[in-house]
C-alpha positions in Angstrom: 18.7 -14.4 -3.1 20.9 -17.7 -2.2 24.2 -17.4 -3.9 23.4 -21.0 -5.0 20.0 -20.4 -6.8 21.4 -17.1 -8.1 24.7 -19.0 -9.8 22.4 -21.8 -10.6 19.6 -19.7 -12.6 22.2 -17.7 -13.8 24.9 -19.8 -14.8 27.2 -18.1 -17.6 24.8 -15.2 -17.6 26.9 -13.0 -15.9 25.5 -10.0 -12.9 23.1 -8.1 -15.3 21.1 -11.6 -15.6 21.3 -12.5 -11.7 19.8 -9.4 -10.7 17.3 -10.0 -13.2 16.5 -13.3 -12.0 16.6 -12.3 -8.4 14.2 -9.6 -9.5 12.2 -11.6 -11.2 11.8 -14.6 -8.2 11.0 -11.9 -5.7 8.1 -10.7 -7.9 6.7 -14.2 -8.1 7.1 -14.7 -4.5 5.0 -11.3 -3.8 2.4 -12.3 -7.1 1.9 -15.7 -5.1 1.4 -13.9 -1.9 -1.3 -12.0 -2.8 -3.2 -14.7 -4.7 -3.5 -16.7 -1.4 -4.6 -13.6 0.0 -7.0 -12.9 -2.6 -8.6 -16.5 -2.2 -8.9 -15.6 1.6 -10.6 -12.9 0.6 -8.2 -10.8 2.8 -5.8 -7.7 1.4 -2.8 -6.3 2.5 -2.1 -2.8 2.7 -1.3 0.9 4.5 -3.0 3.0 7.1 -1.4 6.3 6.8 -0.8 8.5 9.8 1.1 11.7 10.3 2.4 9.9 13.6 2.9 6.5 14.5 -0.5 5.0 16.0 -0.6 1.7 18.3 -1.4 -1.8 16.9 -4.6 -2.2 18.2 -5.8 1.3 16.8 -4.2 -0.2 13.6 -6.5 -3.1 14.1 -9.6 -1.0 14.7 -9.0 0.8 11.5 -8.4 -2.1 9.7 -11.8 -3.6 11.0 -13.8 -0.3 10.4 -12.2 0.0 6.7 -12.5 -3.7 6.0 -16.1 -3.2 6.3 -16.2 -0.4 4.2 -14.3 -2.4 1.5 -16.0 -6.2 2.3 -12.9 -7.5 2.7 -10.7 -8.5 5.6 -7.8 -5.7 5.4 -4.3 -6.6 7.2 -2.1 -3.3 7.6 0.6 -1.9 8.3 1.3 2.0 10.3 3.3 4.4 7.9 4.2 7.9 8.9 4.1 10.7 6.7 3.9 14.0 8.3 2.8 15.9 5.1 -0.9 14.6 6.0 -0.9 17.1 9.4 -4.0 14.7 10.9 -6.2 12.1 10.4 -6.0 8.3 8.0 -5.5 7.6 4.5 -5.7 3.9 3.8 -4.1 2.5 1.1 -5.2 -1.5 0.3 -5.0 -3.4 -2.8 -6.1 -0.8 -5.6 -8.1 1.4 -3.6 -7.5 4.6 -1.4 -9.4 5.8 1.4 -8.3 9.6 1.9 -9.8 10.9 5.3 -6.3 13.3 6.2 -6.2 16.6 6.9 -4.0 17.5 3.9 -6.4 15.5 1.2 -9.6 17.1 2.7 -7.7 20.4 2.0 -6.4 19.4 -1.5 -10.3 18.4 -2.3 -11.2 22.1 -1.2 -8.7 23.2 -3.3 -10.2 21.9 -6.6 -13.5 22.4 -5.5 -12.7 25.5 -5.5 -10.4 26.2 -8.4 -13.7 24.8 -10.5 -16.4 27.2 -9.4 -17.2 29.6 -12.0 -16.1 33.1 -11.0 -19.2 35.9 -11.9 -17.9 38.4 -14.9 
């Protein structure tokens, strides 16, 4: 935040209030964001890999999923190695797990609920 708007806002306040304040406008700014996303009918959001993948495989995904959801999705790449292979998409409220490490985790409780014969 501008040291002007934070003295401003803030004025007599002391730092315990500024950083509130300059918490406080950056939450606005992002709650303003995503209502002019939401009226475009688009959504911001994550497509998970366990490497970095190219923007216009980013792109695809983003197409493929946005149909899926009926929205237009814009997303960003994030790494994380824990999912071995495959997507997870992340956008808005919703998760779309297709990764190596959810498919295994589903297994997992698929199989910690089967009834075991006496």
């Amino acid at each position: 935040m501008n040291p002007l708007t934070t003295s401003r806002v803030c004025a007599g306040h002391g730092a315990e209030s500024a950083r509130l304040a300059e918490l406080s406008l950056v939450g606005l700014a992002s709650a303003f964001r995503r209502r002019i996303l939401d009226e475009a009918g688009e959504v911001e959001g994550f497509v998970e890999t366990a490497r970095p993948i190219a923007a216009p495989e980013v792109e695809r995904i983003a197409a493929e999923f946005g149909r899926v959801l009926g929205q237009k999705l814009i997303l960003k790449n994030r790494v994380v190695p824990e999912l071995v292979g495959g997507v997870r998409v992340i956008a808005g409220n919703r998760m779309l797990d297709g990764s190596v490490s959810g498919r295994l985790e589903a297994l997992r409780r698929r199989l910690h609920d089967v009834p075991l014969p006496c």
